[in-house]
C-alpha positions in Angstrom: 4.3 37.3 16.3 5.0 37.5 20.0 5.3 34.6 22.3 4.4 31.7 19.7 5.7 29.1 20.8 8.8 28.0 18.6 10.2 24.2 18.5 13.8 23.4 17.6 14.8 20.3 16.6 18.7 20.4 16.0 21.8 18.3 17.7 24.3 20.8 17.7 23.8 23.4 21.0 25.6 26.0 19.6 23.1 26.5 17.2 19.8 26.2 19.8 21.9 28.4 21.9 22.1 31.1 19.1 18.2 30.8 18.3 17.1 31.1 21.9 19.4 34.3 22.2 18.4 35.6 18.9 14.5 34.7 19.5 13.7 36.6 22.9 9.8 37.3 22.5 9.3 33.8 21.2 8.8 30.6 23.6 11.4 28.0 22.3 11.4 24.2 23.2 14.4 22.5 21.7 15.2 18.9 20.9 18.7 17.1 20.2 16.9 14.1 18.1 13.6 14.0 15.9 11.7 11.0 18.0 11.7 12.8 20.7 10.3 16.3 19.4 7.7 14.3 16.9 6.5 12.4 20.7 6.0 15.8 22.0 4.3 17.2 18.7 2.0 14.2 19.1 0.4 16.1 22.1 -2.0 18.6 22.7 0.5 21.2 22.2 -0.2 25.1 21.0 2.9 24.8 18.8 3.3 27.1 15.8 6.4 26.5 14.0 8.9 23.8 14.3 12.7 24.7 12.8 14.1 21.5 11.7 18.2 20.5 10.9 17.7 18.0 8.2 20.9 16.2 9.0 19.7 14.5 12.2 20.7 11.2 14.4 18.2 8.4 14.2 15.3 9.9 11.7 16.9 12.1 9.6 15.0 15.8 9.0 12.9 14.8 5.5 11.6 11.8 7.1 10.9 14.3 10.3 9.4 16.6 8.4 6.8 14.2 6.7 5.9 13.0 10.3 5.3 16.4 11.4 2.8 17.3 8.5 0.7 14.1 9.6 0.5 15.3 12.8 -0.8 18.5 12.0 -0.4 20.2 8.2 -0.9 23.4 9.7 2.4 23.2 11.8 5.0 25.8 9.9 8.5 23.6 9.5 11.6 25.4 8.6 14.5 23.6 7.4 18.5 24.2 8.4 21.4 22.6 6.7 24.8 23.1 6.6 25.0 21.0 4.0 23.0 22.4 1.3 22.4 20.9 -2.1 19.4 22.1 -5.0 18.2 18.6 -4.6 17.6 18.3 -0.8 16.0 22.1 -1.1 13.6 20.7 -3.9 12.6 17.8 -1.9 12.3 19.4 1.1 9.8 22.0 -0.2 8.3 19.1 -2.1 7.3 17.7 1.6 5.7 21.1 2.2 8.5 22.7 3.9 7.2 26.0 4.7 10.9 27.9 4.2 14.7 26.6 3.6 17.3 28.0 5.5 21.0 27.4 5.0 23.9 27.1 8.2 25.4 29.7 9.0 22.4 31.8 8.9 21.8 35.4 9.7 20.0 36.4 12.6 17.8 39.0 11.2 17.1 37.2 8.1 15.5 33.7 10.2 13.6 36.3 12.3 12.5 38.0 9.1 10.8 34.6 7.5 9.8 33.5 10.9 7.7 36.7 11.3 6.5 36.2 7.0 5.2 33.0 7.8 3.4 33.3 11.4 1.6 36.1 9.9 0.9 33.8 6.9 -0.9 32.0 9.2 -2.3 34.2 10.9 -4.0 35.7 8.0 -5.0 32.1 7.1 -7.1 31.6 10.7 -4.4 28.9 11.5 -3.2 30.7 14.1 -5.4 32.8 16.9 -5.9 36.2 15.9 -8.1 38.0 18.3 -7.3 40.7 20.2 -8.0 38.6 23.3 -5.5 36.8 21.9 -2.7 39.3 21.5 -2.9 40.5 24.9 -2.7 37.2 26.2 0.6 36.6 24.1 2.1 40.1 25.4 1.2 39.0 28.9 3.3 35.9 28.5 6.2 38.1 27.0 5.9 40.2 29.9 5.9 37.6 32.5 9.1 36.1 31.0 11.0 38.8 29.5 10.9 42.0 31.9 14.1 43.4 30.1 13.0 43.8 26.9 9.0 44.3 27.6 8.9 47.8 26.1 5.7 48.7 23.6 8.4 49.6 21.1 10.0 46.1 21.3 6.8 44.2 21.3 5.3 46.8 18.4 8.2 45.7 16.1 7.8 42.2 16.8 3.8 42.3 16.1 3.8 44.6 13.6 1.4 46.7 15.6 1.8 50.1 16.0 3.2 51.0 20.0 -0.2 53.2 20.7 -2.4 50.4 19.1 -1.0 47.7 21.8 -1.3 50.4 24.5 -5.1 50.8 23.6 -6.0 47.5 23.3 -4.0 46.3 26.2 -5.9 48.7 28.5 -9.5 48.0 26.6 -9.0 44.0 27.0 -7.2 43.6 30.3 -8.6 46.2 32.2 -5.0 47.5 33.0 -2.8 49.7 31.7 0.3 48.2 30.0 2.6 50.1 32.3 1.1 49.3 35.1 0.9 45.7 34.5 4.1 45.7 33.8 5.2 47.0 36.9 3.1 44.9 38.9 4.7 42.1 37.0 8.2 43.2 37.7 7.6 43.5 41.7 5.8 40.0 42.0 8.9 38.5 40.1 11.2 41.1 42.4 9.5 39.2 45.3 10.0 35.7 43.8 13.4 36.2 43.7 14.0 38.0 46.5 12.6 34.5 48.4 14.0 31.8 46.7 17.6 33.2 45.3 20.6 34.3 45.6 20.7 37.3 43.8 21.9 40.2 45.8 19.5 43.4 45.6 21.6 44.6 42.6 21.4 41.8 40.7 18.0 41.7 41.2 17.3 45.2 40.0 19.6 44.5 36.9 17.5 41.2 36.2 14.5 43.4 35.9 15.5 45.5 33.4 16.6 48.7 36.6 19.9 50.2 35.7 19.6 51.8 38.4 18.6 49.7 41.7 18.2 52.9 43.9 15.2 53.4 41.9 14.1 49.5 41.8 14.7 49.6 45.6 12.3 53.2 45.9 9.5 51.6 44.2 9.5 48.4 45.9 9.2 50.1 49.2 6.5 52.4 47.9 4.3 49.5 46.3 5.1 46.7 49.2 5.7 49.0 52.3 9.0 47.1 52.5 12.5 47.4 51.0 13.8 44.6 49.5 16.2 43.6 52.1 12.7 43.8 54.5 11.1 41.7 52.1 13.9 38.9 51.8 14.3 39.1 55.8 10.4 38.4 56.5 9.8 36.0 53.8 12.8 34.6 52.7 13.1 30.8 53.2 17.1 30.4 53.8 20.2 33.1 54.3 21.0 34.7 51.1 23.7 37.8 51.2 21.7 40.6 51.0 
């Protein structure tokens, strides 16, 4: 499922780190302690799954996860422990743990279950299944993942078939993926281009351009300006160019 949006609730960086590298077309939010992650599941949040260490400071990952059911039962909770014994697995589960999964872990296999259960719940109603809905979520993808917006990436993490998300992209949105793509990539190109300081390579790279001749052609043919241009007239302070 593409762009749910993903808590973490874990005091060691190295492993939020590792998630949010591993877990590029989710949206993660990350917390060190369980008080403040259960204070932010308290709100009106669109939250999907939380991944939970059970050996936290303060409130300790059962006693989280039994808070996080009251606030909402439909909230998927997977648990991480690098300290695993049958017995905390059995009561973990017991609290309605929706998967166990022991430190270190693989990256393929968290994505695997994390992918099982959204779509768990998405065959349950619990989470929104439209079409509408879809597109919305590849939007947001788009919008904050320009490197890896490809239909072949976002097919494999949707289980949709590439041609399917084309269709119904261009049906619902009344745009062609591509081209909303693109138009995505030159209004971030323009973001950056007035308020960093990336060069105009490091720009194109940023975008996904391996080549920023080409980045800098097709700015110039969409915006009647080249980059440099651009940055000149509307940049607000003197970045290298």
């Amino acid at each position: 499922m593409l762009s749910e949006k993903i808590v973490v609730i874990d005091d060691d960086s190295r492993i939020v780190k590792s998630l949010k590298m591993a877990l590029i077309g989710y949206e993660i939010k990350d917390f060190s302690d369980a008080k403040t992650a259960l204070n932010y599941l308290c709100k009106p949040n669109m939250i999907h799954l939380v991944m939970l260490d059970i050996m936290m400071p303060g409130i300790d990952g059962l006693k989280a996860l039994q808070e996080i059911k009251k606030i909402n039962k439909d909230i998927a909770v997977i648990m991480m422990t690098a300290y695993s014994t049958k017995d905390v697995a059995i009561e973990a589960l017991r609290l309605k743990a929706d998967e166990f999964i022991e430190k270190p872990f693989q990256v393929n296999d968290v994505k695997s279950k994390i992918q099982r259960i959204l779509h768990e719940k998405l065959q349950n109603g619990q989470v929104k299944s439209s079409n509408g809905g879809y597109v919305d979520r590849i939007k947001t993808f788009v919008k904050r993942n320009q490197k890896n917006a490809t239909l072949d990436f976002i097919g494999e993490e949707m289980s949709l078939s590439p041609k399917y998300i084309s269709r119904m992209f261009s049906k619902k949105n009344g745009v062609s993926f591509r081209d909303f793509k693109l138009q995505t990539k030159i209004e971030k190109a323009k973001e950056l281009l007035k308020k960093s300081h990336l060069n105009i390579t490091e720009i194109a790279f940023e975008l996904g351009y391996q080549n920023p001749e080409s980045f800098m052609r097709l700015f110039k043919r969409l915006t009647n300006l080249t980059p440099s241009q651009y940055r000149k007239k509307f940049g607000k302070r003197k970045i290298r160019c």
